[in-house]
N, C-alpha and C positions, 0 to 999 in steps of 0.2 A: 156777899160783896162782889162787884162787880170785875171778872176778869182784863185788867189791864194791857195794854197791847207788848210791853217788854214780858209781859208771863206768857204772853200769846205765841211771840217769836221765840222764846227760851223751849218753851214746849214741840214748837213745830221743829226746833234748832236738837231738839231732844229723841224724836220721832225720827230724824235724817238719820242722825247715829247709830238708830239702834239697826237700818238695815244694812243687809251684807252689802249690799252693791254700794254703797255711800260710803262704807267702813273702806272696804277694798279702794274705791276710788281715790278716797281719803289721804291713804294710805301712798299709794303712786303716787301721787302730787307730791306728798309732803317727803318720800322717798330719792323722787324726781329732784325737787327742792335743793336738799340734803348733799345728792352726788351732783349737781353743780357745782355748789360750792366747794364740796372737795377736790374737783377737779380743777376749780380755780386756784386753792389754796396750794393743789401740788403741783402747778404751774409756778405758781410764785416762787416755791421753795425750792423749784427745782433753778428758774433763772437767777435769785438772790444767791444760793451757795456757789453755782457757778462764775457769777459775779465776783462774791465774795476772793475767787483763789485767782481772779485777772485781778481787781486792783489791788489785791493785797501784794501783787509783784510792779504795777505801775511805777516806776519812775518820776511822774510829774501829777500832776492835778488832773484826776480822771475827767472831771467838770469844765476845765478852761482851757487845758491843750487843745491847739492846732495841728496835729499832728496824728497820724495813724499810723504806726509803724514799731507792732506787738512784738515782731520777730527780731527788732534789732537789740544790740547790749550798750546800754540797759534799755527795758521793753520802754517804749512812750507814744502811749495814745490817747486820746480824750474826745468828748461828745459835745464838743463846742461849737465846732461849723457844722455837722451833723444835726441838733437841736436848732440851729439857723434856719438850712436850706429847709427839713422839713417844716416848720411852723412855719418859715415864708408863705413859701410854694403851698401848704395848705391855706391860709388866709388868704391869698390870691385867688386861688379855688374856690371859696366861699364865699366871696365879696363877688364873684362873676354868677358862680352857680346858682345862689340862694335866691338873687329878683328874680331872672329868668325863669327860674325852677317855679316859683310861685305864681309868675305870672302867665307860665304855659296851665300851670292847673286851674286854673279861675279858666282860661280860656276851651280849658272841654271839660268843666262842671258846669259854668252859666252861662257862654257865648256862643260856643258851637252847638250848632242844629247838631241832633242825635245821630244822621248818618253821618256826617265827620268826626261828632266827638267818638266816637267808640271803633273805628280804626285810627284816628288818632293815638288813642290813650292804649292800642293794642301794641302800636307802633314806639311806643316809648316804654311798653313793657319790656317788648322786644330788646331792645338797646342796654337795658340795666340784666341785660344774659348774655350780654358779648361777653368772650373771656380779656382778661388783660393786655395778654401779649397781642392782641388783635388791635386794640387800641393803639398800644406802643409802636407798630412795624407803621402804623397809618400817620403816627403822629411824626416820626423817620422818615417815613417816605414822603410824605405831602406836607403835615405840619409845619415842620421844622423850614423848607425851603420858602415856603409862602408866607412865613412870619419875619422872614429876612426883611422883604420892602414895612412892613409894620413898624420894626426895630429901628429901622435905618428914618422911617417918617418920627416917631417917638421921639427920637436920638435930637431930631433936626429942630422940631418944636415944643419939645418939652423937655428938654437935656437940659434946660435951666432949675430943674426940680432936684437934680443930682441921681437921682431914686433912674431916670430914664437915660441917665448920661451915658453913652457906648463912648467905653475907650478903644474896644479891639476891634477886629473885621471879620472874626470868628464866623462860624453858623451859629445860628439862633439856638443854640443848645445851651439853656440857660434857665434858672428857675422862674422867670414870666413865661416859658414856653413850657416847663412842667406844670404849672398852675392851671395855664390854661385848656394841656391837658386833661390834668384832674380835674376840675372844674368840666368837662365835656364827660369822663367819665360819672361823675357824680350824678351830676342831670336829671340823668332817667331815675334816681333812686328819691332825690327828695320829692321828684314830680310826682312819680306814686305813691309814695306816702300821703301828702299834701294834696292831692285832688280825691285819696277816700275819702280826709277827716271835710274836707268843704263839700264833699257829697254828703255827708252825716248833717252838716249845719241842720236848724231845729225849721223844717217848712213854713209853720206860722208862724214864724218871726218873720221870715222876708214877706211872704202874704202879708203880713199886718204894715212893714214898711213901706209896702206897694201902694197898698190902697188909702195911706197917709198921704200919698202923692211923691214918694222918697224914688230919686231914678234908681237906673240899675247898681249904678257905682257905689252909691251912697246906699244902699243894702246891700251890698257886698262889705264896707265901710261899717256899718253898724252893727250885723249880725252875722256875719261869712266870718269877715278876720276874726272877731274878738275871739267867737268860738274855736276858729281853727289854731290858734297861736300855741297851744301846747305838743300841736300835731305839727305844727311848722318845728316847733324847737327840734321836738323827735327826731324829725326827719333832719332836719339842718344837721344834729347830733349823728348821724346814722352814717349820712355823707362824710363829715366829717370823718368819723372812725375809720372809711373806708382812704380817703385822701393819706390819713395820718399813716397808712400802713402800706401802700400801694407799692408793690415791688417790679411789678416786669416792665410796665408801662415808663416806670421814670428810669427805669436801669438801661431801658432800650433808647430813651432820648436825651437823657440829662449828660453832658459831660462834665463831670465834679472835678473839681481840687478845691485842695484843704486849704480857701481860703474864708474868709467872712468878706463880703462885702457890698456897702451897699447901692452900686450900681448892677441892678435887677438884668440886664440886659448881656453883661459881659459873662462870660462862663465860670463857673464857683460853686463851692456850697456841697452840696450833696445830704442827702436823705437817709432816714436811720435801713429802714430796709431795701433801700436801693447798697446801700454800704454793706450791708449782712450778704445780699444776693448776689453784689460783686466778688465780694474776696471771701466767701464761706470754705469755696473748693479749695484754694490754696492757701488758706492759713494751715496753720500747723496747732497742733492742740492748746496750746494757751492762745494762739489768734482764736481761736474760737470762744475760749473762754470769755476773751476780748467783745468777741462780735454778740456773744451774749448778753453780755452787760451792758452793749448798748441797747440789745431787746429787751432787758428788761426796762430799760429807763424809757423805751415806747409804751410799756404795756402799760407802766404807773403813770403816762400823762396822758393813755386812754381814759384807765379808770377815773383821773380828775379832771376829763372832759366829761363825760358821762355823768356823774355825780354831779359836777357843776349843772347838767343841765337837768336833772331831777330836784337838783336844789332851787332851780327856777319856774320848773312847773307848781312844784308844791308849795312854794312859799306865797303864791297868791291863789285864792281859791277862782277868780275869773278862768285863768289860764287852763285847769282843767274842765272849765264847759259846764261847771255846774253851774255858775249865774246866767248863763247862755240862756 
C-alpha cells in the first residue's frame, strides 16, 4: 500500500528528533519559551502583591479617585485621571501616526525610485534609535512653543466641538501636545515594520493586476494592503505598546493635574508612567507601593491590547496573508 503524505511527514518529523542537533535545538526554544513565561509570571506577582498591600490601605476607590496623595492620613489615591491622560494622549498618537506611518511605507516600497527609497528608509530607521529624552527636551524646546499659534487657531475655529475649547493662556503643555509627540515618536517604528510586510507582498499578484490593466493605486488596493493588514495591526500594536508606556518624553513636556477633562488643549490628565517617573524618588514606601499598582494596571491593559490584537489577526484567515 501506498505510503500517504501525513506517514511521510510523521516520518521525516520522526528522523528530525532523533538527531542531536534538532533534540538540543529543540530543547532551547522550548527552554527559551518556558523562562519567558516565567519571567512574565514573576513580574506579575511581583506587581500584584505589591499592589495588593497599597490598596489594601487605600482610603477611597483605587479605580475612580481624583487624587494622588499616598502619604496623607488616611492615604487617597486612584488611577482615574491617569487611565484618562494616558489612553487619550495614546489614541491621539494613533489616529495621527498610523495614516502617515502607512502611507510613508507604500511611499519607499512602490513609489520611490531605489536611490531614494533606501536612504530614506535608512533615515527612518535611524529616528526609531533616538533615545526618549532626546525627543522630550525637542518637544520642550520647540514643540511645545510652536504648537501655541495651532492651540490658539483650534481654540478660534473649532472651540465649538468643546474637545478644542482653550479656557486658559497656559503653554501648550497639554495632552494634544503629548499625543503629538508620541505620535512623532512612534513613526519611525510602525513605518518599519509596515514597509517589510508591503515588501513581502506576493510579486505575481501585482504583475497579474498590472497586466489586467489595474493602475498603481488599485494594486496596491487589491494585493499590497489586503496582504499587509496583519503586519499593519502588528505594527500599529507595537507602536501603541511603546506610546502606552512612554516615560521621559511626556514627563519632560506634559504639565499634569489630577484633573479629567475634556478640553484637549488646557493642561490636565497625566500618564501612568509619566506619574511613576515623577514622584518614584520621593514617595515613601507605600507611595511606591502606590506607584506600583498603578504599573501594574499598565501592564494588564498592555497585555489586553496585545491579545486584543492577536485576537484580530487570527480570527480571520485573510489577515494572515494566507489567501494573499
Amino acid at each position: 500500500m501506498a505510503t500517504t503524505t501525513p506517514d511521510i511527514q510523521r516520518n521525516r518529523r520522526a528522523k528530525s528528533a532523533s538527531r542531536p542537533g534538532d533534540r538540543i535545538f529543540s530543547g532551547m526554544s522550548r527552554g527559551s519559551g518556558i523562562t519567558l513565561l516565567v519571567i512574565m509570571a514573576a513580574i506579575a506577582g511581583f506587581l500584584t502583591y505589591r499592589a495588593i498591600l497599597a490598596i489594601s490601605k487605600d482610603s477611597t476607590n483605587f479605580f475612580t479617585t481624583f487624587e494622588w496623595n499616598p502619604a496623607g492620613t488616611p492615604p487617597v489615591f486612584g488611577i482615574a485621571v491617569l487611565a484618562f491622560g494616558t489612553i487619550v494622549s495614546s489614541i491621539i498618537a494613533m489616529l495621527i501616526a498610523v495614516p502617515v506611518a502607512i502611507g510613508i511605507a507604500l511611499f519607499i516600497s512602490h513609489y520611490a525610485p531605489r536611490k531614494l527609497a533606501k536612504p530614506l528608509a535608512y533615515i527612518v530607521d535611524l529616528l526609531a534609535a533616538v533615545p526618549s529624552i532626546i525627543y522630550g527636551l525637542w518637544g520642550a524646546i520647540f514643540l511645545v512653543p510652536y504648537l501655541d499659534g495651532l492651540n490658539q487657531w483650534l481654540d478660534e475655529y473649532l472651540g465649538w466641538t468643546y474637545i478644542f475649547d482653550k479656557a486658559g493662556d497656559g503653554p501648550a503643555r497639554n495632552l494634544f501636545t503629548v499625543g503629538i509627540l508620541l505620535a512623532i515618536m512612534i513613526l519611525p517604528i510602525i513605518t518599519n515594520v509596515t514597509r517589510e510586510v508591503f515588501l513581502q507582498a506576493p510579486k505575481m499578484h501585482e504583475e497579474a493586476a498590472l497586466a489586467l490593466g489595474a493602475t498603481r493605486w488599485e494594486v496596491i488596493r487589491m494585493s499590497v494592503l489586503p496582504f499587509g493588514r496583519s503586519g499593519i495591526i502588528s505594527a500599529s500594536m507595537l507602536g501603541l505598546g511603546r506610546a502606552l508606556g512612554e516615560t521621559m518624553a511626556v514627563a519632560v513636556v506634559l504639565s499634569p493635574s489630577f484633573l479629567i477633562s475634556g478640553h484637549l488643549l488646557d493642561p490636565g490628565g497625566g500618564t501612568f508612567a509619566q506619574n511613576i517617573a515623577a514622584k518614584f524618588n520621593e514617595a515613601n514606601e507605600y507611595g511606591r507601593d502606590a506607584l506600583i499598582a498603578s504599573g501594574l494596571v499598565l501592564f494588564v491593559i498592555t497585555l489586553l491590547v496585545n491579545g486584543a490584537a492577536r485576537w484580530i489577526i487570527g480570527r480571520r484567515k485573510e489577515y494572515s496573508g494566507a489567501a494573499a
